[in-house]
N, C-alpha and C positions, 0 to 999 in steps of 0.2 A: 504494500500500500504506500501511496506516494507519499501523502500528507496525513499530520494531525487527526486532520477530518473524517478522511477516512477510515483510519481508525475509530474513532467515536461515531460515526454515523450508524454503526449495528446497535450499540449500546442505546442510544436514542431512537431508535426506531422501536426496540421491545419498550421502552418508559412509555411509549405512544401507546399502546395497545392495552393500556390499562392493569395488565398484569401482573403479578407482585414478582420484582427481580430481586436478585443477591449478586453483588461482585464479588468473589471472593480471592486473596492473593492465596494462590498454591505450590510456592517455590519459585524456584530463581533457576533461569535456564546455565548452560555451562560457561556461558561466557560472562554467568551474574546478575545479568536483564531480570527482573519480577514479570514471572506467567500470572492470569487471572483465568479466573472461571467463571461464566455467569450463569446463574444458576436462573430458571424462569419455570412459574410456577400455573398452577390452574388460576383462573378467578377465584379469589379468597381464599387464596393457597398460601397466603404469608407466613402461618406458623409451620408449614411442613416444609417452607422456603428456607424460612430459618433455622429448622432443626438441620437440615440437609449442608447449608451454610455451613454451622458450627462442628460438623461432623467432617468436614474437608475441611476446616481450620485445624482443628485435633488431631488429623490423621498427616497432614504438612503444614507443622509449623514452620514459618516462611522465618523469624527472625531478623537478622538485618544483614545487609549484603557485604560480602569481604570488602575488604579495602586491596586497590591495585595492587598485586604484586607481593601479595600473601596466599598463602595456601588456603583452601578449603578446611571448614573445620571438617571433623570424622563425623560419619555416621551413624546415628545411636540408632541399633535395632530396637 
């Protein structure tokens, strides 16, 4: 995607539709970038939006992103 915009133009377009969404951050890709997830739910689906939400925050927690030219921390199973 070229621009800003177009990035953001999916995310605006579900807010249109009435629907209850979740952004959720689900980790850092390998070069450290933050992936999201958005999570879109039935009509008056907020609370299963948000259970769903919190259940892919707990299962990656994102934390904060290395600093250049440090290692990755380890992986806690």
């Amino acid at each position: 995607m070229a621009t800003y915009v177009d990035w953001l133009a999916p995310t605006f377009v579900l807010s249109l539709t009435g629907l209850p969404v979740a952004s959720v951050p689900c980790g850092l890709d390998p070069d450290g970038l933050p992936v999201g997830l958005q999570i879109v739910g039935r009509p008056l689906g907020e609370e299963a939006v948000l259970a769903l939400a919190h259940v892919v925050e707990q299962q990656q927690p994102i934390g904060r992103p290395r600093l250049l030219g440090t290692a990755p921390p380890p992986r806690v199973s």
